[in-house]
LOBADO-217556 format. One record per residue (C-alpha): x, y, z; chain; residue in three letters. Coordinates in Angstrom, 2 decimals, padded with zeros to 5 digits, m for minus. Layout:
BEGIN
x:X; y:Y; z:Z; chaine:A; residu:ALA
...
This chain:
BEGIN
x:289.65; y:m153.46; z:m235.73; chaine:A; residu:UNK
x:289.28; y:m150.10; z:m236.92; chaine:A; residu:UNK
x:286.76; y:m147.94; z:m239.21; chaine:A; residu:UNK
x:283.95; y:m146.18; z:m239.08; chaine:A; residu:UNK
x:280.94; y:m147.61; z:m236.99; chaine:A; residu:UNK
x:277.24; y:m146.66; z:m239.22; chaine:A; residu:UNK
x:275.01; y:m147.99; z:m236.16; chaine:A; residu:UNK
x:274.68; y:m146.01; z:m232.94; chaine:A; residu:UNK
x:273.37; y:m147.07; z:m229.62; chaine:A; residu:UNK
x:270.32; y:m144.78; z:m230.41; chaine:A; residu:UNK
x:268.82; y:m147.12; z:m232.70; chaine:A; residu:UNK
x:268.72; y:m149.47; z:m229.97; chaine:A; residu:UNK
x:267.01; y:m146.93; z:m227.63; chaine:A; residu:UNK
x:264.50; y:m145.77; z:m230.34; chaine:A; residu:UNK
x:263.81; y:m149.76; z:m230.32; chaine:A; residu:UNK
x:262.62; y:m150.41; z:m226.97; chaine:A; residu:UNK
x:260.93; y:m146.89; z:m226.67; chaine:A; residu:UNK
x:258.59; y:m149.20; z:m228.83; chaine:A; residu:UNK
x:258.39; y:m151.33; z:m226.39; chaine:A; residu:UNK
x:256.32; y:m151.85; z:m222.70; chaine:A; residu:UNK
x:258.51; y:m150.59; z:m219.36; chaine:A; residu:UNK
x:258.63; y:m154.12; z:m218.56; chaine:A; residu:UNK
x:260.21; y:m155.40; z:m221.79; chaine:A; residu:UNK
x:262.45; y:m151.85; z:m221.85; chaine:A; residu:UNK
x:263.54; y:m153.13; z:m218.42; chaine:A; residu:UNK
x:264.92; y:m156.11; z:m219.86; chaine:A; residu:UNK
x:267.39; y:m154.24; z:m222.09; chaine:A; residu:UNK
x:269.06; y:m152.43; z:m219.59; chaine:A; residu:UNK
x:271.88; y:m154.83; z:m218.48; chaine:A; residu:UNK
x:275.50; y:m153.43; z:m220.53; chaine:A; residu:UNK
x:276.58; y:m156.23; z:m223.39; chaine:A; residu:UNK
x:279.29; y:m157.37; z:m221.30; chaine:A; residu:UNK
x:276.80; y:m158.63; z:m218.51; chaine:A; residu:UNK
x:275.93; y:m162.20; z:m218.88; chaine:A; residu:UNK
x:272.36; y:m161.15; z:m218.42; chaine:A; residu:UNK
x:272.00; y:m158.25; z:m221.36; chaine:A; residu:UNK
x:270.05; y:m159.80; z:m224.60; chaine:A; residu:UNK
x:269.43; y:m157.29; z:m227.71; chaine:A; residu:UNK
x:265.54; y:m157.45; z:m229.16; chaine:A; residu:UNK
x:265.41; y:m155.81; z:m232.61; chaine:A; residu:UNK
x:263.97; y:m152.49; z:m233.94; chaine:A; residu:UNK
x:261.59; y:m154.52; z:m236.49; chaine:A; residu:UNK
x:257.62; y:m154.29; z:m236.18; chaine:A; residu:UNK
x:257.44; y:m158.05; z:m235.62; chaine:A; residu:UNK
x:259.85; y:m158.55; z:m233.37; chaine:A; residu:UNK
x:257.92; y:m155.36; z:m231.29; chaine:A; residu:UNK
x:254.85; y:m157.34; z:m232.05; chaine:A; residu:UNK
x:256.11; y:m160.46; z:m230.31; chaine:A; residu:UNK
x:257.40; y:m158.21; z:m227.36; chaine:A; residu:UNK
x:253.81; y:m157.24; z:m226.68; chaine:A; residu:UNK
x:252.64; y:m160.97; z:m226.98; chaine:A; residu:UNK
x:255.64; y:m162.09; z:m224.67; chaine:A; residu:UNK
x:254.24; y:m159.83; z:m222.44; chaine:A; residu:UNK
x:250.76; y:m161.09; z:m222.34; chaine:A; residu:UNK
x:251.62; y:m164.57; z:m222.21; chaine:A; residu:UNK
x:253.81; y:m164.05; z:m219.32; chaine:A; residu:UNK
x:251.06; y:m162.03; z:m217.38; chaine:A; residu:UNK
x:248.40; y:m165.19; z:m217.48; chaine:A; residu:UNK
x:251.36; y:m167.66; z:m217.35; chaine:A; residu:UNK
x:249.89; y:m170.00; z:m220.25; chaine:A; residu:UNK
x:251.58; y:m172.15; z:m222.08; chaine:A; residu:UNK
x:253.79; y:m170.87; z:m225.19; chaine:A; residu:UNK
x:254.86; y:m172.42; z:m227.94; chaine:A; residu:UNK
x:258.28; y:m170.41; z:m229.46; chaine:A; residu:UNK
x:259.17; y:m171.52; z:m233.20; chaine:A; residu:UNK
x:261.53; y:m170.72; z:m235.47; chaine:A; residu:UNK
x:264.45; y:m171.69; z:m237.37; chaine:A; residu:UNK
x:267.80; y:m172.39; z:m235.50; chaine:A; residu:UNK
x:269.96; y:m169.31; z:m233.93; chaine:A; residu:UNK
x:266.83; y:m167.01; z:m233.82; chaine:A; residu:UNK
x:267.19; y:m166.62; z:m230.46; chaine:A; residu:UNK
x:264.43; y:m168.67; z:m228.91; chaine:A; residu:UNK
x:265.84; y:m169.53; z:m225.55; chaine:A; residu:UNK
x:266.25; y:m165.95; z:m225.56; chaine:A; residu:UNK
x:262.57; y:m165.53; z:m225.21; chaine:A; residu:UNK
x:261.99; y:m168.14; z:m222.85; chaine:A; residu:UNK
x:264.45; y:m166.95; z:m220.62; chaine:A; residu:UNK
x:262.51; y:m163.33; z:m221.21; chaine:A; residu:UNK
x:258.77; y:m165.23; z:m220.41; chaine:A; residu:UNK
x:260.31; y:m165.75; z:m217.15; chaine:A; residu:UNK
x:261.92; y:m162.75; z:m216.47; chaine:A; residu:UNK
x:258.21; y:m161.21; z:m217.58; chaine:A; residu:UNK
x:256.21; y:m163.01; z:m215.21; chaine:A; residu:UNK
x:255.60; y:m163.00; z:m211.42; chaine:A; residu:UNK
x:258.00; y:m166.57; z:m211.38; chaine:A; residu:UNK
x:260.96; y:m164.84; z:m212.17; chaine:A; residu:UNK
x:261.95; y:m165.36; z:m208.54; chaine:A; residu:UNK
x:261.41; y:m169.24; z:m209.11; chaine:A; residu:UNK
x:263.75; y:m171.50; z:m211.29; chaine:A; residu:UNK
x:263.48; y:m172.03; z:m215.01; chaine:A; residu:UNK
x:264.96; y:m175.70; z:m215.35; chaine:A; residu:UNK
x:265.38; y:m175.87; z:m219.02; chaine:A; residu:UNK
x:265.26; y:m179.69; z:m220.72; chaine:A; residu:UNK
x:266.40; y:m180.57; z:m224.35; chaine:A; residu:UNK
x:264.04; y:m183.22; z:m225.63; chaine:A; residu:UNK
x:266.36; y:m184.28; z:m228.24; chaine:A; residu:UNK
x:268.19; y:m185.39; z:m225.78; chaine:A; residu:UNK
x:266.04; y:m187.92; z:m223.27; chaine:A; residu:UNK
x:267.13; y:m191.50; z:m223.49; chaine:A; residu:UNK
x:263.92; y:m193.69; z:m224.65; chaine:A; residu:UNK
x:264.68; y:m195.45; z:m221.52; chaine:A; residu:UNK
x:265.19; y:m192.80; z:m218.77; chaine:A; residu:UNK
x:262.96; y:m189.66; z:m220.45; chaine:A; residu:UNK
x:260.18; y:m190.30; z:m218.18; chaine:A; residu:UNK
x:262.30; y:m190.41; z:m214.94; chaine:A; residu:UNK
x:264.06; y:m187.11; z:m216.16; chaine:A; residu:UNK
x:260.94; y:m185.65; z:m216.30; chaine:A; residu:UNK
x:258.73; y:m186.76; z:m213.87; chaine:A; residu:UNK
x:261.17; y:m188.09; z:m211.35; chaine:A; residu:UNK
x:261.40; y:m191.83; z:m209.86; chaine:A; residu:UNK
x:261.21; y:m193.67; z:m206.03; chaine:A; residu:UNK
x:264.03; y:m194.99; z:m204.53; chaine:A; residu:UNK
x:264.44; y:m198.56; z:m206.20; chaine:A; residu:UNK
x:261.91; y:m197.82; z:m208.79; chaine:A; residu:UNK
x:264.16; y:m199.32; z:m211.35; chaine:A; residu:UNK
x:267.54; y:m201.12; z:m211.50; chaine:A; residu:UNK
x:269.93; y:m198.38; z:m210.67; chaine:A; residu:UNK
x:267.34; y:m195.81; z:m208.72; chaine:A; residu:UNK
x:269.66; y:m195.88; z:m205.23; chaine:A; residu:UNK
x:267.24; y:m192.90; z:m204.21; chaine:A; residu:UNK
x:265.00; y:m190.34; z:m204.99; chaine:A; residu:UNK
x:264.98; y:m187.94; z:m208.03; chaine:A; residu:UNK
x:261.95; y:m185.18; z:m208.39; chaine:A; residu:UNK
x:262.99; y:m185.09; z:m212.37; chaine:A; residu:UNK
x:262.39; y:m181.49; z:m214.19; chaine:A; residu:UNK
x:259.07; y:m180.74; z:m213.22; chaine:A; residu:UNK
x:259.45; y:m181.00; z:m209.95; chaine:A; residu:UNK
x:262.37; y:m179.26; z:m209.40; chaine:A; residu:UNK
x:260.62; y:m176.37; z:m211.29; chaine:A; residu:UNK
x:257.75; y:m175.98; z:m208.95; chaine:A; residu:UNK
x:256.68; y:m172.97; z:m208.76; chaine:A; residu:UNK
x:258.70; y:m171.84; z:m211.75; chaine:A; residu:UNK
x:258.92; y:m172.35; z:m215.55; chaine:A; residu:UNK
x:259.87; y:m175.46; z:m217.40; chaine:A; residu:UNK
x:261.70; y:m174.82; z:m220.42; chaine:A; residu:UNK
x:261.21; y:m177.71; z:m223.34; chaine:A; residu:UNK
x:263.60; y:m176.78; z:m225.84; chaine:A; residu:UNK
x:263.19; y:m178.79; z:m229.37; chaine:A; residu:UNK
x:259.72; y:m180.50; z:m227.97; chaine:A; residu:UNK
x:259.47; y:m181.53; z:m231.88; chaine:A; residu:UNK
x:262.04; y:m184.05; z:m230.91; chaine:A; residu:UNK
x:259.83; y:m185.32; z:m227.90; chaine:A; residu:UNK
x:259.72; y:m189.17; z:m228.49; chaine:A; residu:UNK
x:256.18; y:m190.01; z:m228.98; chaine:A; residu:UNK
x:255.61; y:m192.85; z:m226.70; chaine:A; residu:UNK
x:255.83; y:m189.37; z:m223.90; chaine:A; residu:UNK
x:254.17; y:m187.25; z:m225.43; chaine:A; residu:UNK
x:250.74; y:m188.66; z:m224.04; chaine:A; residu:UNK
x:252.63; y:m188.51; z:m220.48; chaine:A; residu:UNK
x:253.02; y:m184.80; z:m221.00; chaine:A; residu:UNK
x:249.88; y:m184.16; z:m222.05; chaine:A; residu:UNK
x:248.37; y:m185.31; z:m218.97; chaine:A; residu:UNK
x:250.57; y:m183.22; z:m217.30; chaine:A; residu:UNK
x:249.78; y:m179.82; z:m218.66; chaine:A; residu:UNK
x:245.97; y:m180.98; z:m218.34; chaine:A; residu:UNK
x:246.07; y:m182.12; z:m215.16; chaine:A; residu:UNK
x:249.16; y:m180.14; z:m213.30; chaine:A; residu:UNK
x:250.40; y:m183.43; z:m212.15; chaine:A; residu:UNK
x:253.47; y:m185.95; z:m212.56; chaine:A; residu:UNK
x:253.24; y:m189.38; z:m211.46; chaine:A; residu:UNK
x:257.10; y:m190.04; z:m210.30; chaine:A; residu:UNK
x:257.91; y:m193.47; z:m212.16; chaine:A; residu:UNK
x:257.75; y:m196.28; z:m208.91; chaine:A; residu:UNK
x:255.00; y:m193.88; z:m207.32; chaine:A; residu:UNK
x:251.73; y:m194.92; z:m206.05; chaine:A; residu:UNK
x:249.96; y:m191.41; z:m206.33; chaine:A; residu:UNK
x:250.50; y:m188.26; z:m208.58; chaine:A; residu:UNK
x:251.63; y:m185.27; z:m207.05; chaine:A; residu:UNK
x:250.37; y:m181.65; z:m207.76; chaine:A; residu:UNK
x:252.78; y:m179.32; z:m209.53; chaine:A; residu:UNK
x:252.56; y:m175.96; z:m210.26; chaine:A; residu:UNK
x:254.90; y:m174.42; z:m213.26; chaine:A; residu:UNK
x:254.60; y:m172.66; z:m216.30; chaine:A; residu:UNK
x:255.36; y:m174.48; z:m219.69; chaine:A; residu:UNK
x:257.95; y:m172.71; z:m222.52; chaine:A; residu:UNK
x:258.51; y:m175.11; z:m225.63; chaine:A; residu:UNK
x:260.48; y:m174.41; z:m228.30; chaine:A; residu:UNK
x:261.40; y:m176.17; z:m231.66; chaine:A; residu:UNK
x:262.77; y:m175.25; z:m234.93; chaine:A; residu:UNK
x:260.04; y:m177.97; z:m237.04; chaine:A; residu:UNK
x:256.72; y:m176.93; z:m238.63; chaine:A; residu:UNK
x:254.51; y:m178.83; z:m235.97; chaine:A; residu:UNK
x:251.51; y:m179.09; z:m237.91; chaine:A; residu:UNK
x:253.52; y:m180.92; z:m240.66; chaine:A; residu:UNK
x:254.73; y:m183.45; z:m237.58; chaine:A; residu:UNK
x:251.49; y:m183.79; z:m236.82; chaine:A; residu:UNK
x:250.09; y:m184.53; z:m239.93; chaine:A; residu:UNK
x:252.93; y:m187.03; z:m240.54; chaine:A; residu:UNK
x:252.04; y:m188.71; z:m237.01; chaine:A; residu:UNK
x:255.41; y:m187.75; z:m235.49; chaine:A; residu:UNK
x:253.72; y:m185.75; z:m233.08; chaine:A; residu:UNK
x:250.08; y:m185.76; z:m231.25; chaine:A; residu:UNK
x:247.76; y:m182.86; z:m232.21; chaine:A; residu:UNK
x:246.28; y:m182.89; z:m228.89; chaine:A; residu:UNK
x:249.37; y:m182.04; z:m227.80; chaine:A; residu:UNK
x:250.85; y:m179.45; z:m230.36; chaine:A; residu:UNK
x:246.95; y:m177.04; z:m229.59; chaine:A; residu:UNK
x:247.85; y:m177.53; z:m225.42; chaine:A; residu:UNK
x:251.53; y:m176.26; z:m226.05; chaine:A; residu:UNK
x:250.35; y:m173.78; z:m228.42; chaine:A; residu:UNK
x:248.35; y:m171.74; z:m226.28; chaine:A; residu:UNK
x:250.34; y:m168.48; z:m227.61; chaine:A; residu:UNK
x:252.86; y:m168.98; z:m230.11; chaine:A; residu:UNK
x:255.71; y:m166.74; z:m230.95; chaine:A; residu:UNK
x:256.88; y:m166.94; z:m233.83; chaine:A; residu:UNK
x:260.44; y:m165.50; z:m234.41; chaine:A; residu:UNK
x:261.42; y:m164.54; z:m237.69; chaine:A; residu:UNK
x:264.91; y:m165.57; z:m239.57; chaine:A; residu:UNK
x:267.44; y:m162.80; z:m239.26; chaine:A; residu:UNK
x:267.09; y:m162.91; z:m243.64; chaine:A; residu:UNK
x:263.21; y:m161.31; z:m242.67; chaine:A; residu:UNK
x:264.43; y:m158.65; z:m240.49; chaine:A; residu:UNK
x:267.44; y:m157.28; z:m241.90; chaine:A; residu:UNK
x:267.12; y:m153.69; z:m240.24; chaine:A; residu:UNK
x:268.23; y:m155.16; z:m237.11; chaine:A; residu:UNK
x:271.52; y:m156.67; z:m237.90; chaine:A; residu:UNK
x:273.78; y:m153.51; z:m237.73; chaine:A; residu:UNK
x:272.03; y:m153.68; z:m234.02; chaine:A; residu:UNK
x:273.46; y:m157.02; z:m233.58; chaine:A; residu:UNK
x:276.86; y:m156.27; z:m235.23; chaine:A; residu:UNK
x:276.83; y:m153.53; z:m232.47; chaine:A; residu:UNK
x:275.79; y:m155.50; z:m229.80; chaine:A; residu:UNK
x:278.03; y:m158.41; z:m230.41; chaine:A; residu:UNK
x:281.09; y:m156.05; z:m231.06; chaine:A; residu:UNK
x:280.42; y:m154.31; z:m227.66; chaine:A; residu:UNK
x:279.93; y:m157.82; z:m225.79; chaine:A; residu:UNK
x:283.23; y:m159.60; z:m227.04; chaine:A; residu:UNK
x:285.43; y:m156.61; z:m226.84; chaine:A; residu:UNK
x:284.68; y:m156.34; z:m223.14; chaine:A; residu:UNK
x:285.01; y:m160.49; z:m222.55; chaine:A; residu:UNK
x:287.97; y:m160.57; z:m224.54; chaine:A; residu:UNK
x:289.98; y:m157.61; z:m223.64; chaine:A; residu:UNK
x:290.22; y:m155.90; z:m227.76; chaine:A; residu:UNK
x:289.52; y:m152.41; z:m229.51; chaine:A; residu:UNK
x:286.29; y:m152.48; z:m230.70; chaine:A; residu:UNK
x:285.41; y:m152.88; z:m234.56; chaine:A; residu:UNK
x:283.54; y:m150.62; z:m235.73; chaine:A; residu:UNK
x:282.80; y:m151.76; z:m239.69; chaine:A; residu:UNK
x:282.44; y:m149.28; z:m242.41; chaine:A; residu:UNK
x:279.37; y:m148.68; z:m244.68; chaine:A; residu:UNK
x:280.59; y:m151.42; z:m247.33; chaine:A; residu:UNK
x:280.90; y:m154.18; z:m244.18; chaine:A; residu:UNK
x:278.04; y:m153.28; z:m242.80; chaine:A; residu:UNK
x:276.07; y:m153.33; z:m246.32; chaine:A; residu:UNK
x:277.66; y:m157.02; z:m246.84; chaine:A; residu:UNK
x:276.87; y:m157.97; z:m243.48; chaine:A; residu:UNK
x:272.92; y:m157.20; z:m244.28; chaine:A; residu:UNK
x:272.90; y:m158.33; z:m247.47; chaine:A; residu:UNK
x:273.99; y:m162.14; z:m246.08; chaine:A; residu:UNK
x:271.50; y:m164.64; z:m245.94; chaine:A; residu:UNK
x:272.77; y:m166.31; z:m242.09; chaine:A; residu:UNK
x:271.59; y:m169.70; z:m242.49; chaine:A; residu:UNK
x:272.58; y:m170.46; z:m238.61; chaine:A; residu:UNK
x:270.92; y:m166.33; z:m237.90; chaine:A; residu:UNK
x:271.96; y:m164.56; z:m234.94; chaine:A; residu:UNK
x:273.67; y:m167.54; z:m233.54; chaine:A; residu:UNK
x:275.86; y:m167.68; z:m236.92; chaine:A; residu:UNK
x:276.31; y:m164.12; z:m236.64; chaine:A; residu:UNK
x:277.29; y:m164.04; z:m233.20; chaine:A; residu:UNK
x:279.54; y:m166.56; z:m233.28; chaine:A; residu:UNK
x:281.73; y:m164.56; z:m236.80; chaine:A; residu:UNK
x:281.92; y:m161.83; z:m234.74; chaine:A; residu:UNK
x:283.44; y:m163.53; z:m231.30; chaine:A; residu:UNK
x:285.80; y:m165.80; z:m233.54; chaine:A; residu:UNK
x:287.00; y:m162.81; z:m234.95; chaine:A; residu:UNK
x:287.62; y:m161.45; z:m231.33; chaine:A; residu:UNK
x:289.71; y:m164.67; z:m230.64; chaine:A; residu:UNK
x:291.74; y:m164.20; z:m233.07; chaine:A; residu:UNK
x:291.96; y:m160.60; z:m233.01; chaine:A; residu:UNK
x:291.28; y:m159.90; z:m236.79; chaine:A; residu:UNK
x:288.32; y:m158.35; z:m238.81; chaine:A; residu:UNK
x:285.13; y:m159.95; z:m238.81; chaine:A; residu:UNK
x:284.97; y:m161.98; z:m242.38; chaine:A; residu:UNK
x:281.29; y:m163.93; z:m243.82; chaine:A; residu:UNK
x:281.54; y:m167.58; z:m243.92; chaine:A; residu:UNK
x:282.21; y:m168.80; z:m247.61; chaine:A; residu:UNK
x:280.35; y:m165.35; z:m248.63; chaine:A; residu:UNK
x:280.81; y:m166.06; z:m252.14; chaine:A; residu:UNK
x:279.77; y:m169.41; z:m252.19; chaine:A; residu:UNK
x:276.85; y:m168.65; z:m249.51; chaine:A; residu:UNK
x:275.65; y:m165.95; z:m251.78; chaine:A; residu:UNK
x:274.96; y:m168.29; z:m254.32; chaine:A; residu:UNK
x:272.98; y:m170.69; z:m252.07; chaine:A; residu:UNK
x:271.12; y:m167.57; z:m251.11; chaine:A; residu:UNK
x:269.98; y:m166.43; z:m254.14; chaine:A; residu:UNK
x:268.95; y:m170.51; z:m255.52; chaine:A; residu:UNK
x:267.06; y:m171.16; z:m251.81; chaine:A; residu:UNK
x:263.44; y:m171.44; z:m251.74; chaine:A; residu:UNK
x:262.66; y:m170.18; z:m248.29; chaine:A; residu:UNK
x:259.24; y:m171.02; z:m247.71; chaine:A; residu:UNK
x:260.90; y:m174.88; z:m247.96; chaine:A; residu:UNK
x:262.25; y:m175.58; z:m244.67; chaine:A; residu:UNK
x:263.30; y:m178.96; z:m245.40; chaine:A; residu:UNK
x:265.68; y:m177.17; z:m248.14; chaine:A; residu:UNK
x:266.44; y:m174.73; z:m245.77; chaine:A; residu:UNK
x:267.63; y:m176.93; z:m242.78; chaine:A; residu:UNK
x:270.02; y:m179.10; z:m245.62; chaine:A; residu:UNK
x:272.01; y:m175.78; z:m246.87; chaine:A; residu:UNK
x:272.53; y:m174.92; z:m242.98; chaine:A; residu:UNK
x:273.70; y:m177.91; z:m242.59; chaine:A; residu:UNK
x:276.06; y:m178.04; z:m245.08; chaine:A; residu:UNK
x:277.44; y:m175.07; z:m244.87; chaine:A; residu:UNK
x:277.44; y:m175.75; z:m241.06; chaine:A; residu:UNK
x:280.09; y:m178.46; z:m242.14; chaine:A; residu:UNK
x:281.79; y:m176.65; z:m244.28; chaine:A; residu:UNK
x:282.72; y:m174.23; z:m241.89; chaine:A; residu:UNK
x:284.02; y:m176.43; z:m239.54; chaine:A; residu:UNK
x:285.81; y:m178.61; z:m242.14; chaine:A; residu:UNK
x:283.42; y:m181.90; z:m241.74; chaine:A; residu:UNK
x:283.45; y:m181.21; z:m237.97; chaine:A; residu:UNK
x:279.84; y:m183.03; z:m236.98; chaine:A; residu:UNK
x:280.55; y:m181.87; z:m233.63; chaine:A; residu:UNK
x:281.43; y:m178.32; z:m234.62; chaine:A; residu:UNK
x:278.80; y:m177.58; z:m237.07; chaine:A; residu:UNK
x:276.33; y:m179.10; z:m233.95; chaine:A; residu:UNK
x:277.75; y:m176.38; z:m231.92; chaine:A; residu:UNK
x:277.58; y:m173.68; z:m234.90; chaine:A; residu:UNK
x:273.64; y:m174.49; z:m235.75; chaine:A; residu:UNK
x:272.47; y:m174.39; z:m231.88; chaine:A; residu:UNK
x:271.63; y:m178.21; z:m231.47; chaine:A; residu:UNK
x:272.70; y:m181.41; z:m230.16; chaine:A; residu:UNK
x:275.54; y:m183.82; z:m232.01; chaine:A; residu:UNK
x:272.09; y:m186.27; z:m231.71; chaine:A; residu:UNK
x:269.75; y:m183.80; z:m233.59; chaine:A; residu:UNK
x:273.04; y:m183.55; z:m236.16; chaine:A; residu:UNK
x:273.23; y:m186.76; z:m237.14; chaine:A; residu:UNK
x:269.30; y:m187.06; z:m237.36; chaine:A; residu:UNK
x:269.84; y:m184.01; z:m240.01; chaine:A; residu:UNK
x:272.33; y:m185.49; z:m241.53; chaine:A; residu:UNK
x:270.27; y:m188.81; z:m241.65; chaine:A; residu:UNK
x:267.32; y:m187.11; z:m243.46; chaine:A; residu:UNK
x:269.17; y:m185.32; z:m245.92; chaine:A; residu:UNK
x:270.82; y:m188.13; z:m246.78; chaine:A; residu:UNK
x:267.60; y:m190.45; z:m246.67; chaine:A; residu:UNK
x:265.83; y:m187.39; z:m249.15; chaine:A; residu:UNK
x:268.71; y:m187.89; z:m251.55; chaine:A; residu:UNK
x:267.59; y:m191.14; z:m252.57; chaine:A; residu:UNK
x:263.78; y:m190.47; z:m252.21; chaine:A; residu:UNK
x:264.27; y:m187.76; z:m255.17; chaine:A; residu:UNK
């Protein structure tokens, strides 16, 4: 792993001097610390800084949206780090993954016999967060018969544990996150508009890594700096033609995707290479970004076809559970034969 290296850890300095104290704070953990995170040098992602900031001063509820491997448990886990809970939990909950049958007890807790199987008592997520921040990641996926349930929550700062006679207070902060457009869900009755304006007290709205290319020679340096130290190799330092093809990639699966080249390539100990570049390219240049339907079917597939078919794999390589996968895969398949 050897050549010349084009970005320098200024760049990354001259970023967060853009930034509050409190967010510059953030960035001072070394890349081999499993705390350090990397922001971005563009105006938008310094724009959503300053919101972060706000939001986690008044500890309302935010809303983070944006396409998969943008990095938006990244900014939940910030929100908390932000605000005056940082000393409390943040209990994170994927809502693509609650059972129909056990979501509410997962949430709100249960009593001790409360159903067949409850030996004793669980307090559930919100509960256990008291105090703290409750992190809903892909609340688009929220089955609908809860939503109403959470709702009542956020308006009310009370859960009713399922077998329970009486609600009981709680006090937490809400992050959700999802990777849909929830004003199409709601317009297609998948999810309650109530709902979606309560969650999105302050959205932040993270951009793909194709709308902010300035700051990917920050996270080829970042991620080259973090996987050298875990895995024990030189650092690569890519020269002005890898660092121009690099940029000029479209990273369907973003900083995830991009991450995740550069630590394979640690593994193995071998140069960072794109992911069916040629063939990517040309997906690039035919995609009509504003469609996210389109968008989410060429991650997918290339997803799979850099894991060879692997469902499981390309779950892992997109961010999201094998359930969410196969839901993908379901509704690519089911807009096949709708066109």
């Amino acid at each position: 792993m050897r050549s010349r290296l084009i970005v320098s850890v200024s760049k990354a300095s001259m970023a967060s001097a853009q930034l509050s104290p409190s967010i510059e704070s953030l960035l001072a953990p070394p890349p081999d610390s499993p705390d350090s995170w990397v922001l971005g040098a563009s105006p938008r992602i310094t724009q959503i800084a300053r919101h972060a900031e706000k939001a986690a001063e008044v500890q309302c509820t935010v809303l983070v949206t944006g396409e998969t491997g943008t990095g938006k448990e990244v900014w939940a886990r910030a929100l908390h780090r932000l605000s005056r809970r940082r000393d409390k939990p943040l209990v994170p909950v994927n809502c693509a993954a609650l059972t129909s049958t056990l979501a509410e007890s997962q949430l709100f807790g249960h009593e001790k016999g409360a159903f067949t199987g409850a030996a004793g008592q669980s307090l559930g997520v919100f509960r256990a967060a008291n105090g703290g921040v409750v992190f809903l990641d892909e609340v688009g996926e929220m089955p609908l018969e809860l939503q109403p349930k959470l709702l009542r929550v956020l308006q009310e700062s009370e859960v009713t544990p399922v077998g329970a006679a009486h609600p009981e207070r709680i006090n937490v902060q809400v992050i959700a996150a999802t990777n849909r457009d929830l004003e199409v869900e709601v317009q297609e009755g998948r999810f309650r508009e109530d709902l979606y304006y309560r969650l999105n007290m302050v959205e932040l709205r993270v951009p793909p890594l194709r709308e902010r290319v300035e700051d990917i020679p920050m996270f080829v340096r970042y991620f080259s700096q973090r996987f050298a130290a875990r895995y024990g190799r030189d650092l690569w330092e890519p020269s002005e033609v890898e660092l121009r093809e690099f940029s000029e990639y479209s990273w369907p699966g973003n900083i995830r995707q991009l991450g995740h080249v550069i630590e394979q390539a640690y593994v193995l100990d071998c140069e960072p290479t794109l992911p069916n570049r040629r063939q990517g390219q040309t997906e690039a240049a035919a995609l009509p970004f504003t469609d996210l339907n389109k968008l989410r079917e060429v991650a997918v597939k290339q997803a799979l076809r850099s894991t060879q078919g692997h469902k499981g794999r390309a779950a892992k390589l997109l961010g999201v559970h094998p359930n969410t996968m196969t839901r993908l895969l379901a509704q690519i398949k089911q807009n096949s034969r709708d066109q």
